[in-house]
Every structure is written in structure tokens, then in C-alpha cells.
C-alpha positions in Angstrom: 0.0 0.0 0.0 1.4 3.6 -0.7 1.9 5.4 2.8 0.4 8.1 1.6 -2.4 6.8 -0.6 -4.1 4.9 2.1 -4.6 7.6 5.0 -8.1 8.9 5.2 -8.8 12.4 4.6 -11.2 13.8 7.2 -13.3 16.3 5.6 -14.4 19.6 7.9 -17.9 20.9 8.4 -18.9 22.9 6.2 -17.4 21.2 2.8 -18.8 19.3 0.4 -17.3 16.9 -2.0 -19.0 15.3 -4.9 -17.4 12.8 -7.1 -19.3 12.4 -11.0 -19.5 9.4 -13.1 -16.7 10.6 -15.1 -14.5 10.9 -11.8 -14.5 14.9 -11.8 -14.3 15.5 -8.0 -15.2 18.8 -6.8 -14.9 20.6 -3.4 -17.0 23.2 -2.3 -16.2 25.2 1.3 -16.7 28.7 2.7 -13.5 29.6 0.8 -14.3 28.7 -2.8 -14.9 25.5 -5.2 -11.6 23.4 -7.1 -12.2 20.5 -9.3 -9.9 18.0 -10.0 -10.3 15.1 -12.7 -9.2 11.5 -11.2 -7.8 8.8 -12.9 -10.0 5.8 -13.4 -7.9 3.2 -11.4 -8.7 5.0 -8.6 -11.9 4.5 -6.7 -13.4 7.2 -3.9 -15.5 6.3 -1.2 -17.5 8.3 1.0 -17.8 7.3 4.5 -19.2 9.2 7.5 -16.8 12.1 7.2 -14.0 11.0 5.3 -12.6 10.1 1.9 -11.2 7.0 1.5 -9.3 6.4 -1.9 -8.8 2.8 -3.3 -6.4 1.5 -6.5 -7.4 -1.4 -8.2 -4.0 -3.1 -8.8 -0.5 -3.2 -7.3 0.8 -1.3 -10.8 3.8 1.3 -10.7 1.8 3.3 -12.4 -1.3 2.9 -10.0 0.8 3.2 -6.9 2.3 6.7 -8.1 -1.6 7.8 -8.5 -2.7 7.1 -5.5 -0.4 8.9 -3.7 -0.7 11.5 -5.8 -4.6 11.8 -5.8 -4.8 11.5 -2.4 -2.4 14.3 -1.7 -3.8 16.6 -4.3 -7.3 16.4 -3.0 -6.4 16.6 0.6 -5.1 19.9 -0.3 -8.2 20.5 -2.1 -10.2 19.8 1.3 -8.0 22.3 3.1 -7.6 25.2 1.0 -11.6 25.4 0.8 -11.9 25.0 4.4 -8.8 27.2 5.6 -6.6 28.1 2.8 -3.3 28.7 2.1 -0.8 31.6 2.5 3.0 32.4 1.2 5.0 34.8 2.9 7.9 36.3 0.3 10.5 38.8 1.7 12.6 41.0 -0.9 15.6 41.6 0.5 18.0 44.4 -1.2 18.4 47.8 -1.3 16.0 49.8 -3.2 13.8 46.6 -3.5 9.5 47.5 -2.9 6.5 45.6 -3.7 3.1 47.6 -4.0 -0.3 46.0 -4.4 -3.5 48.0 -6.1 -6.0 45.2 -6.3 -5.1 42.7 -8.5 -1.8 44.2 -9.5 1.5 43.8 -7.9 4.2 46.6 -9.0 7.6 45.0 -8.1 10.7 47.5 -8.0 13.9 45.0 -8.2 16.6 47.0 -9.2 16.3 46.6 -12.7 15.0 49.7 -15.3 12.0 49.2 -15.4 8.9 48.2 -13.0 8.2 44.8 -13.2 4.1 44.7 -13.2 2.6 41.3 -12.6 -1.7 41.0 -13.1 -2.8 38.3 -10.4 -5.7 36.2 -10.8 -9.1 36.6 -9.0 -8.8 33.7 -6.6 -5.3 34.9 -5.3 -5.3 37.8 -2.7 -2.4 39.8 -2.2 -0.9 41.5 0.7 2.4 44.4 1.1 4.0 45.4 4.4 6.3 47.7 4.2 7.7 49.2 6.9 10.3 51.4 7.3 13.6 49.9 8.6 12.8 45.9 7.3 12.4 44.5 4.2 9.5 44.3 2.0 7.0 41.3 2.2 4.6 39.9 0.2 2.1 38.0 1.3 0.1 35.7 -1.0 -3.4 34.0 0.1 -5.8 31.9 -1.7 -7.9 28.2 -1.7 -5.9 27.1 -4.6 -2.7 25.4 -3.7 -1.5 24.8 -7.3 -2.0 28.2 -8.5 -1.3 30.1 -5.5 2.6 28.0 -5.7 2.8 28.5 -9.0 2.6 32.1 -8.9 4.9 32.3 -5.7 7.4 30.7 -8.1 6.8 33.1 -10.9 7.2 36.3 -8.8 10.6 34.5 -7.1 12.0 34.0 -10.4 12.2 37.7 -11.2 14.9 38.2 -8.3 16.4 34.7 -7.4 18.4 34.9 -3.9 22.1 34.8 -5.2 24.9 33.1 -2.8 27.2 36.3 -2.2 25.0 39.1 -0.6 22.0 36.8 -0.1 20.0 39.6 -2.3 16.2 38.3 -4.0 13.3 37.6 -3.3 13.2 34.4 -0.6 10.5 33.0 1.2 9.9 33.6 4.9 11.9 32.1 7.0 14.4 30.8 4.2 17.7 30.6 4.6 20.2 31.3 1.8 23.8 29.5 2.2 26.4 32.2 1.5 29.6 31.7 -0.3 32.7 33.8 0.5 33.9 36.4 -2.4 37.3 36.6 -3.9 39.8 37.2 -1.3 43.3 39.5 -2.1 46.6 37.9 -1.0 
């Protein structure tokens, strides 16, 4: 059995989760709705207030899936019921982040603004406050999406090994390498 694949996933009050003939689950909560398409070998059942998955052989293939489906819709069940949040720090001198709506307006160091239009289901967040560094802070139901994006605005400003300058993610640490040194 995958170690992963076989825990049950408790679902909250509050969310529901219907499964179609065609193996389309989706999962409604207080935060939103996701849908997610499930392979065939994979069987869902509904009991009391959990989600059991099931495979139907002992496959590779299958293994890998249920794992995988059982993660992603566990994720699903908790991003609808509490969500998600990513916390990004920009550290460097001259380095802001302002939010109007759906826009973030990054200021990186380079010529030009870098303007990034965010999508409905992610909220976004700047602190700015005089004497720290900038932070960003990313919320929404969608765990795919709202990583995805994280990823997207990080790879503007990757944190470089010599003066630790970029964009990292709260609480990361950056392994610094020592410069050339005169003899």
C-alpha cells in the first residue's frame, strides 16, 4: 500500500465533495470550489466524514496515482476550508513591492517596473515598513495556483549566494559563499 495513498482524509464541516461518473471531484467550502479530474484506477468512497481512496492493482503506475490523488485532494479539502498563505521577503536595497487590487508593481533593481496581473482567486498583501524588508504576502484556496505564482514572482529576483539579495520565502535561509579574497 502507498503510505500516503491509504490515509483517510477527514473532511471539515462545512465542505462538500461530490465525485461524478466521469471521476470529476469537486470541493466546495466557505473559501471557494476546485475541481480536479481523477484517474480511473482510482476508486473514492465516501464514508461518514471521510474520503477513502482505493487502486485497483498493485501497478507502478497505479501506486504513483494514488499517492498523488490523495495528496492533491487533501489539499483541495484544506484550501476550501482554511486556505493557504505564502509569505515572500525581498531583501535588497532599493527593492518594494506595492499592491492595487489585482496588481502587484515590483521595484527590483532593474530599469523598469516589473508589473505582474494576479488572478481573481489569489489575494495579495504588502507590508512595508520602514527599517525591514518588504513582504509579500500571497493568500488563496488554490494550492496549485497560489505555488505556481509564488514561483513566478521569485523568479524575477532569485536569492544569489554572495550578498544573499532576492526575493526568498519567509523564514528561508540562503547558504552564502565567500567572495574573492586578495593575497
Amino acid at each position: 500500500m502507498s503510505r500516503i495513498g491509504k490515509l483517510p482524509i477527514t473532511i471539515p464541516q462545512g465542505v462538500n465533495i461530490n465525485v461524478s461518473k466521469t471521476n470529476e471531484v469537486t470541493v466546495k467550502g466557505p473559501l471557494g470550489e476546485l475541481k480536479q479530474q481523477v484517474d480511473p484506477c482510482i476508486t473514492l468512497e465516501i464514508e461518514d466524514n471521510t474520503l477513502n481512496l482505493k487502486r485497483q492493482t498493485e501497478e507502478k503506475n497505479h501506486k504513483a496515482m494514488h499517492g498523488l490523488y490523495r495528496s492533491l485532494l487533501a489539499n483541495m479539502v484544506t484550501g476550501v476550508s482554511e486556505g493557504f498563505t505564502i509569505v515572500q521577503e525581498l531583501v535588497g536595497t532599493g527593492y518594494r513591492a506595492q499592491a492595487i487590487g489585482q496588481t502587484l508593481t515590483l521595484t527590483l533593481g532593474y530599469s523598469h517596473n516589473i508589473i505582474i496581473e494576479l488572478a481573481n482567486e489569489i489575494k495579495v498583501e504588502t507590508i512595508a515598513e520602514r527599517g525591514k524588508n518588504p513582504i509579500i504576502k500571497l493568500s488563496s484556496h488554490d494550492k496549485q495556483l497560489l505555488a505556481q505564482v509564488a514561483a513566478k514572482i521569485r523568479s524575477y529576483r532569485k536569492p544569489e549566494p554572495y550578498k544573499g539579495k532576492g526575493i526568498l520565502y519567509q523564514g528561508e535561509v540562503v547558504r552564502r559563499k565567500t567572495g574573492k579574497s586578495a593575497e
